[in-house]
DRENTIRO-502699 format. One line per 4 residues: their letters; for each residue x, y, z of C-alpha. Coordinates in nm, 2 decimals, decimal comma, always signed. Each point is the difference from the previous one (the first is absolute). Example, Ala and Ser with C-alpha at 12.3 -4.5 7.8 and 13.67 -1.06 7.14 Angstrom:
<marzas>
AS = +1,23 -0,45 +0,78  +0,14 +0,34 -0,07
</marzas>
This chain:
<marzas>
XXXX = -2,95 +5,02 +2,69  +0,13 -0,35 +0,15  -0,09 -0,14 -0,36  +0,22 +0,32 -0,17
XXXX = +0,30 -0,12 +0,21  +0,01 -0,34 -0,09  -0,05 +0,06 -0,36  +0,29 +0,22 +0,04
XXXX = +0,22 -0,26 +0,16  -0,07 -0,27 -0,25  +0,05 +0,21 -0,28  +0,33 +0,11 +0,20
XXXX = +0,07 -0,42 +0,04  -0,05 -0,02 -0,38  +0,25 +0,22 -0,07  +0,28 -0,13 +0,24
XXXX = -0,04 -0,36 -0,10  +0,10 +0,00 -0,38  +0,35 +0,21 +0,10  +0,04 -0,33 +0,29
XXXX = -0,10 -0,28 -0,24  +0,22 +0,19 -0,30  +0,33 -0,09 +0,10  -0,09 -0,37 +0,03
XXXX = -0,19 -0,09 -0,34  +0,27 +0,22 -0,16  +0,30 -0,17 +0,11  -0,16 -0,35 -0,11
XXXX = +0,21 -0,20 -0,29  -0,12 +0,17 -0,33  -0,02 -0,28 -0,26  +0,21 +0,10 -0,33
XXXX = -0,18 +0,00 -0,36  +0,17 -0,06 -0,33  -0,10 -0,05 -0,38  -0,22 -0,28 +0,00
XXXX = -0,12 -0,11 -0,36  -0,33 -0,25 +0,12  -0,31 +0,18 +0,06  -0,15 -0,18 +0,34
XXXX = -0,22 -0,26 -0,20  +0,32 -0,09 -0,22  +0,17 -0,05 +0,37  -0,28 -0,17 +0,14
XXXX = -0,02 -0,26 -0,34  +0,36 -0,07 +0,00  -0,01 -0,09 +0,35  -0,27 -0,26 -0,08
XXXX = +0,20 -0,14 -0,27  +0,22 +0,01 +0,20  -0,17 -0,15 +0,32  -0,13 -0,29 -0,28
XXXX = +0,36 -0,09 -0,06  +0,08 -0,03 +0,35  -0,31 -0,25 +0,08  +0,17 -0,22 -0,37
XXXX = +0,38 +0,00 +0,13  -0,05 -0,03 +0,44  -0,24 -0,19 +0,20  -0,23 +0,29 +0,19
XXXX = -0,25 -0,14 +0,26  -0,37 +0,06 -0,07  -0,17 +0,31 +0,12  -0,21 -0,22 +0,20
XXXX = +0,26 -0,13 +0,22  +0,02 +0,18 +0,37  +0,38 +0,08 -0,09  -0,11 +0,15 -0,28
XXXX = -0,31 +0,21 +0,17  +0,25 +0,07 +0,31  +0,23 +0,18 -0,28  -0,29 +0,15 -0,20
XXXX = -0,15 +0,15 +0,33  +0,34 +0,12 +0,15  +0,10 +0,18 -0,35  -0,35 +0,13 -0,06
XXXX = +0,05 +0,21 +0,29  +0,31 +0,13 -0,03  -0,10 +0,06 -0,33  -0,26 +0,24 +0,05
XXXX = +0,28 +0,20 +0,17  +0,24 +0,06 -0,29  -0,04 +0,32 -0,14  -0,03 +0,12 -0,36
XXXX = -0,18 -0,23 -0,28  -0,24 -0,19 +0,15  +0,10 -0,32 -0,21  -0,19 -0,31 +0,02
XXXX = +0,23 -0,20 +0,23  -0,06 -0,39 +0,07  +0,24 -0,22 +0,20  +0,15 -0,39 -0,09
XXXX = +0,16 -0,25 +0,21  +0,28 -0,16 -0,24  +0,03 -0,39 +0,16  +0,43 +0,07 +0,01
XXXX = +0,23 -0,04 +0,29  +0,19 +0,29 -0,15  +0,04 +0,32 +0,20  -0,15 +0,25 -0,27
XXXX = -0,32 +0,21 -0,13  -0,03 +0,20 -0,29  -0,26 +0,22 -0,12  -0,14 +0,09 -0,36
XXXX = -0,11 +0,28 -0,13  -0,34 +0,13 +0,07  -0,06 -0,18 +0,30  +0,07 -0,34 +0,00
XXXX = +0,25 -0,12 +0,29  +0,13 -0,36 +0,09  +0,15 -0,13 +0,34  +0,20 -0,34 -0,01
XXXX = -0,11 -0,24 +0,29  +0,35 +0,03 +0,10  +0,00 +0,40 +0,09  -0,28 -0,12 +0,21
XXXX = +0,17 -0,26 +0,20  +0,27 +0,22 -0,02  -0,15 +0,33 +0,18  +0,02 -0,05 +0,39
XXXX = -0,34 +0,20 +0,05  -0,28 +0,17 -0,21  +0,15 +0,34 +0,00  +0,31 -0,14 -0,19
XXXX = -0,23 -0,19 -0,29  -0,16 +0,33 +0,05  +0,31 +0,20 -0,09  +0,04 -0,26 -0,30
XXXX = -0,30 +0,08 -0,15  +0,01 +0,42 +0,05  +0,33 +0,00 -0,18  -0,20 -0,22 -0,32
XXXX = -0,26 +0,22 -0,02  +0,24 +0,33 +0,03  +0,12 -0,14 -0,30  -0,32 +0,01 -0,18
XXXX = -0,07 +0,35 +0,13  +0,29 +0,14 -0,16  -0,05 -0,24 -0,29  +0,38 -0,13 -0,02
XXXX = -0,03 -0,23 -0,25  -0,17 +0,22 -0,27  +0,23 +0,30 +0,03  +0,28 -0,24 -0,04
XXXX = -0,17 -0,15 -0,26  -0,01 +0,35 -0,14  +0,35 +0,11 +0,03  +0,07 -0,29 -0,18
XXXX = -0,26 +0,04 -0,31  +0,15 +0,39 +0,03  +0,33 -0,13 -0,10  -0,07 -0,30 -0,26
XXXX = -0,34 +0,10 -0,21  -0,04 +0,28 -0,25  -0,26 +0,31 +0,08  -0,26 -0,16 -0,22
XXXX = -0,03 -0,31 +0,27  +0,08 +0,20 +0,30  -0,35 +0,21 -0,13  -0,13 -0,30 -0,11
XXXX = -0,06 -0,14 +0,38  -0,13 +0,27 +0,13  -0,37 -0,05 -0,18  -0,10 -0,37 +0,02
XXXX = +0,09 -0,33 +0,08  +0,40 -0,06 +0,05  +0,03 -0,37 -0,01  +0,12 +0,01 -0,36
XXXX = +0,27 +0,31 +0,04  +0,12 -0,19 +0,29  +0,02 -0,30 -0,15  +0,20 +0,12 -0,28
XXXX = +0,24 +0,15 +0,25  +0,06 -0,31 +0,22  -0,15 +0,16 +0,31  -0,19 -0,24 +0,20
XXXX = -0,13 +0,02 +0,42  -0,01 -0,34 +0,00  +0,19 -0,25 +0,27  +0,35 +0,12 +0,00
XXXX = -0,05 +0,27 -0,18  +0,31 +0,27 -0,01  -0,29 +0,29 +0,10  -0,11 -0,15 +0,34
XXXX = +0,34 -0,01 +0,13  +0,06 +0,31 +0,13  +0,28 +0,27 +0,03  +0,14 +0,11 +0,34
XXXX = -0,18 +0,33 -0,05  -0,37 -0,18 -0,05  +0,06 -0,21 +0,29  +0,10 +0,31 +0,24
XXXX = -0,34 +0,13 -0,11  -0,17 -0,24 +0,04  +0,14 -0,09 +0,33  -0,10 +0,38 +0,07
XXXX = -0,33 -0,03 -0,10  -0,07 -0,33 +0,17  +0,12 +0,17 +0,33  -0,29 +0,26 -0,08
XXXX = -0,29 -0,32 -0,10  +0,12 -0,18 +0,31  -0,04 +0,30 +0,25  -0,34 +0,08 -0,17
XXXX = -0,09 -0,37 +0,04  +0,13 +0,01 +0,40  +0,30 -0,23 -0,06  +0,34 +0,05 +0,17
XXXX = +0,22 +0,11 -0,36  +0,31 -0,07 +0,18  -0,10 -0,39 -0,08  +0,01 +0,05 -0,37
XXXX = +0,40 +0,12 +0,08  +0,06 -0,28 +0,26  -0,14 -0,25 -0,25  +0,22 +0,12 -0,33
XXXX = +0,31 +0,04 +0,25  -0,05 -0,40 +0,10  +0,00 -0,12 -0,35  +0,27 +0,21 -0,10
XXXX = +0,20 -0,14 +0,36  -0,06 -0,34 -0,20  +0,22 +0,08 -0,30  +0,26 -0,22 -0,14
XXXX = -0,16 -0,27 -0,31  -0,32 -0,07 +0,23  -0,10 +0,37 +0,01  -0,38 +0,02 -0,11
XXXX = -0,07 +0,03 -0,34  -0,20 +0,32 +0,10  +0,37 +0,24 +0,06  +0,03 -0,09 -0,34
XXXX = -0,29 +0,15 -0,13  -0,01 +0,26 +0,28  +0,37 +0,13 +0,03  +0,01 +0,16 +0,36
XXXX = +0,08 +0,39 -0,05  +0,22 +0,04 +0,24  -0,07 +0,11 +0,42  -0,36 -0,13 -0,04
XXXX = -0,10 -0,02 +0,32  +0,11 +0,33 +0,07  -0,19 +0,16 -0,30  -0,26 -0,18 +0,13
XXXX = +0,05 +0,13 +0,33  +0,01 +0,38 -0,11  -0,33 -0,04 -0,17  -0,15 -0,12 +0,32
XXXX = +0,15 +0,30 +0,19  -0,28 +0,24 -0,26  -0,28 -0,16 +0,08  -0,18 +0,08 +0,32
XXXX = +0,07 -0,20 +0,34  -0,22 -0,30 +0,01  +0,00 -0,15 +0,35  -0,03 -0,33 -0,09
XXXX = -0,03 -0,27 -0,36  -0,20 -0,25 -0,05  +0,11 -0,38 +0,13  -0,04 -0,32 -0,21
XXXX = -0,41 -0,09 -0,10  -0,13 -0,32 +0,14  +0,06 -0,11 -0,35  +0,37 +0,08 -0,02
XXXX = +0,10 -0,34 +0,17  -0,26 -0,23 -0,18  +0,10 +0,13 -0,32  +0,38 -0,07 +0,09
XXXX = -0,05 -0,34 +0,08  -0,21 -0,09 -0,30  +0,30 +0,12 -0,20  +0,26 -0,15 +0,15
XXX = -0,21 -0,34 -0,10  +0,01 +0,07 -0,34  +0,29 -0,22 -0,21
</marzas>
């Protein structure tokens, strides 16, 4: 009889907690979708065309240097929070004093030395690299890249990419992901998602979100001709940090975030040595 009841108020228990947890996954920043020409291999190769032009045209530290595995270890973990495709994301240091990072398509993401030095503690560089990889979840670059082959390039190529390799068709249409490319800088819309979804990667991950807002809103209190070259890439959408805050306000009360690693520091002063 005593093992009836407690069946009974289990069952009861499972019943009660989906209608409590509901409300909360619900109300969570649903990313957008849109017509997206590149199967997920054609993403992933143009990003490695991509990433190859980057390593020719900027100077990007080896994997095997601790700046490099700090980054590679801090972004594999928030990456294994960002929902949707799981795309095969790897991390790069770019030796540049400028504030900036910038991510390709299919998983490829790159953090100048100077967003770094920049970042006042981990859950800012954090915040950094969230936003990057939101813009690989909702693959930003392609679905511009799409509008613009929608506009320009008869059916026959549209139908043409969406069976094989696309190098040649995009080739033919001047569309490139490489270093400066007009399809990795972003529209206000993109970036408010992605500032969305990387207050969702760093929640899941235990950093403080607010810090992605608080860094953004210090490079845009810079302004003027020194303002970083990443508010150029990244226009600011407008009341980020209180977008940022409303997301926070659906998730469920955390007590406390993580603090800075033991690494955090070390990393920061190796990077502030380099020229």
């Amino acid at each position: 009889m005593k093992h009836r009841v407690l069946f009974a108020i289990a069952a009861a228990a499972l019943l009660v907690v989906p209608t409590v947890l509901a409300p909360e996954a619900d109300a969570r920043y649903k990313p957008s979708s849109g017509m997206d020409f590149f199967s997920p291999q054609q993403e992933v190769q143009a990003g490695q065309q991509a990433s190859a032009d980057v390593r020719r045209k900027m100077r990007v530290l080896p994997d095997s240097d601790p700046i490099s595995r700090y980054v590679q270890r801090l972004g594999g973990e928030l990456a294994s929070h960002a929902p949707g495709q799981r795309w095969p994301y790897n991390f790069h240091v770019v030796d540049d004093k400028a504030i900036n990072a910038f991510a390709l398509p299919g998983g490829p993401v790159y953090i100048n030395m100077g967003a770094i030095n920049a970042a006042d503690n981990e859950g800012q560089l954090a915040g950094v690299m969230a936003h990057e990889i939101s813009h690989v979840v909702q693959r930003h670059a392609t679905r511009a890249a799409s509008r613009q082959i929608m506009a320009q390039a008869p059916l026959s190529i549209v139908g043409g990419m969406l069976g094989g390799s696309a190098g040649a068709q995009l080739a033919r249409l001047g569309i490139s992901f490489g270093v400066g490319s007009y399809f990795l800088r972003n529209s206000r819309k993109a970036e408010s998602e992605a500032d969305l979804i990387g207050t969702d990667i760093m929640y899941d991950t235990g950093y403080d979100p607010r810090q992605m807002a608080v860094f953004f809103e210090k490079l845009q209190a810079q302004g003027g001709a020194r303002a970083p070259q990443f508010l150029s890439d990244h226009p600011n959408p407008g009341n980020r940090a209180s977008a940022v805050m409303d997301e926070v306000s659906t998730l469920p009360r955390r007590s406390g975030y993580r603090g800075d690693s033991s690494e955090f520091p070390k990393i920061k002063q190796l990077a502030s040595g380099h020229r």
